[in-house]
N, C-alpha and C positions, 0 to 999 in steps of 0.2 A: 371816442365814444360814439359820435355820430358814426361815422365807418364802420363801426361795430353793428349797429344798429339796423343800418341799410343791408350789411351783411347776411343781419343774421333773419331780418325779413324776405331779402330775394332766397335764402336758403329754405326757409319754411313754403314759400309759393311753389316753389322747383320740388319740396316736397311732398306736398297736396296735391300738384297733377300728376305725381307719380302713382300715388295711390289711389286717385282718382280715374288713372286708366288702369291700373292692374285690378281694381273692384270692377271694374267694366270689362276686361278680361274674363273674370273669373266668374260675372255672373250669367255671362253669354253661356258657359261649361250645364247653367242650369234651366234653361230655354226648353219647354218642351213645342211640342211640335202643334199647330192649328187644333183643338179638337177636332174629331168627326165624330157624326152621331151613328152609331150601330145597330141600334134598334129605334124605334120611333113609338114605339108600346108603354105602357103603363110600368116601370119595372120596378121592381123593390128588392133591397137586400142582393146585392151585387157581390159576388164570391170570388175569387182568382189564386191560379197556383201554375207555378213553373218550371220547369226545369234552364240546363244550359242551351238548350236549343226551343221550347216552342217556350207561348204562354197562353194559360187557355181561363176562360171564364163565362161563370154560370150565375145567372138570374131569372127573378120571379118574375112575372105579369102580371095583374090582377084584372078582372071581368067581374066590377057589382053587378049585384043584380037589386041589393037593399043596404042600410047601411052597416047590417050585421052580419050578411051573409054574400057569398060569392062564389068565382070559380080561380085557379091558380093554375096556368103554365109555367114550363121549364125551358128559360130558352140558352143558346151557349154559343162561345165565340172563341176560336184557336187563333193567334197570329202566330206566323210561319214563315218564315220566308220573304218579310215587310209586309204581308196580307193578311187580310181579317177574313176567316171564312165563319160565315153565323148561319147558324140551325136554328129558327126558332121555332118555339112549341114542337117540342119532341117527343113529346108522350101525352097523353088525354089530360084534361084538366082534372084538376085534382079539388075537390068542394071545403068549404069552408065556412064558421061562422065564427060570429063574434072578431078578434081584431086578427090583423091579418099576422100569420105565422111565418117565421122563417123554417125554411122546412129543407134549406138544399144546402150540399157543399161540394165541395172537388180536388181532384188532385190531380197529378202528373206525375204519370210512374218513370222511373229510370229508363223506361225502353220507349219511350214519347206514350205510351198508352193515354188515355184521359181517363179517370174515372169518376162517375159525379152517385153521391147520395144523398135519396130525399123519402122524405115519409111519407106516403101513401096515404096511410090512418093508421087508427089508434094504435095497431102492433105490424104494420108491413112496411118494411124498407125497401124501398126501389134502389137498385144498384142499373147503371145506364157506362156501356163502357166500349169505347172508341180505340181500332188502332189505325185509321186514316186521318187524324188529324181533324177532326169534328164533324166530318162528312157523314159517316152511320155510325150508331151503335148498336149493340148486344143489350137488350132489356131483363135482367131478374129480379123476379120479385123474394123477399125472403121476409114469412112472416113466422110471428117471435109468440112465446108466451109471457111475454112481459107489455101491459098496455099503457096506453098515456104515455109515447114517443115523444120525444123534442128534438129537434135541430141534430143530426148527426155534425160529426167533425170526420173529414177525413186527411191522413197526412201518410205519408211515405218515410217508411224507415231507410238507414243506410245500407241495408242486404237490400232493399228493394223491395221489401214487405208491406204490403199494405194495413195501414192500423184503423178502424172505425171507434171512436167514441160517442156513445150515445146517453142522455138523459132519460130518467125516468121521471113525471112528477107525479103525484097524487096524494091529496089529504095534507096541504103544505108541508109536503116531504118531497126530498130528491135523492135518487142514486145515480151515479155513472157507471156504466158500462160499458166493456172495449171488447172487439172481435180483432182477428187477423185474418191477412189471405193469401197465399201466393200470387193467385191471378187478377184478383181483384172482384173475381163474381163468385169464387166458393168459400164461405167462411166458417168460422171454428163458430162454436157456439158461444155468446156472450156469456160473458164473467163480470160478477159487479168488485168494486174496486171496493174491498175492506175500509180502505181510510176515511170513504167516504159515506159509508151506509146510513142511509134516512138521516141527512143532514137535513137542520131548518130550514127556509130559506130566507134570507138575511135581506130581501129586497124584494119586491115587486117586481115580473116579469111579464105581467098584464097576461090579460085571457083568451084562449083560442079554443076550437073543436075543431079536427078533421072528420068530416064526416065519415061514417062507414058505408062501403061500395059491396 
């Protein structure tokens, strides 16, 4: 019974550093790398999309000027090739009162294109769209008869289609609506999504205005 004992304790020991080095193994698998900082600006609402070869990402800045009002850049970063190349403030500031807005999103088309949208005001969408890898873009604007924009969404179909969804709010109602593009800067005219028409809104999503320019 002793014998058993010593047995079946040196077997549990020889057990524990086994799994005590293969948990040591396995969590080295999820180590990432030192941070680095890529901007050194005020940023907010941080976006990212990828494909199998880049990965690219776009965020806000903000510039108070009071604590209701301000200005908003767009700035963006591609890693490629184990490099970060960063563009920041790509396009003119963009105004703003009351809390701050998320206003931008991005994608990565099938052919590495970049393409990033963001609201302008109350009915203009900025489409900004890159095929060297974040170094210039292609700026159009594409303004809508539909006002009081929110946050676009952009994502990429499996043909390689670009899809835009967009919020409408006003009079605590919302609808969504989606466009499509082949290239990414021409699109079909928005269509609102039936299932979702002048839905309530079930939350609080706090207050903002883009100013008009």
């Amino acid at each position: 019974m002793i014998y058993g004992k010593k047995y079946m304790k040196k077997f549990l020991n020889i057990f524990l550093m086994f799994l005590f080095f293969t948990f040591s193994l396995s969590a080295k698998e999820f180590y990432w790398e030192n941070p680095s900082v890529i901007s050194g600006r005020n940023g907010h609402f941080l976006k990212s999309a990828s494909n199998a070869n880049i990965s690219a990402s776009v965020w806000e800045e903000t510039v108070k000027s009071s604590d209701t009002e301000g200005l908003i850049y767009i700035s963006a970063g591609v890693y490629v090739n184990n490099k970060w190349t960063i563009n920041e403030r790509i396009i003119p500031p963009i105004p703003y009162t009351a809390d701050i807005p998320s206003i931008v999103s991005i994608a990565v088309g099938n052919d590495d294109s970049i393409l990033i949208a963001l609201v302008k005001n109350r009915n203009t969408i900025t489409l900004l769209k890159s095929t060297d890898y974040g170094k210039t873009y292609t700026v159009k604007n594409i303004t809508t008869e539909i006002y009081d924009l929110l946050s676009p969404q952009l994502s990429v179909a499996s043909s390689g289609k670009y899809l835009m969804f967009i919020s409408h709010g006003a009079n605590e109602k919302f609808s969504i609506y989606s466009s499509s593009s082949e290239d990414g800067l021409n699109w079909s005219p928005f269509e609102e999504f039936n299932f979702v028409k002048k839905i309530d809104r079930i939350f609080s999503s706090g207050t903002y205005s883009l100013c008009k320019k």
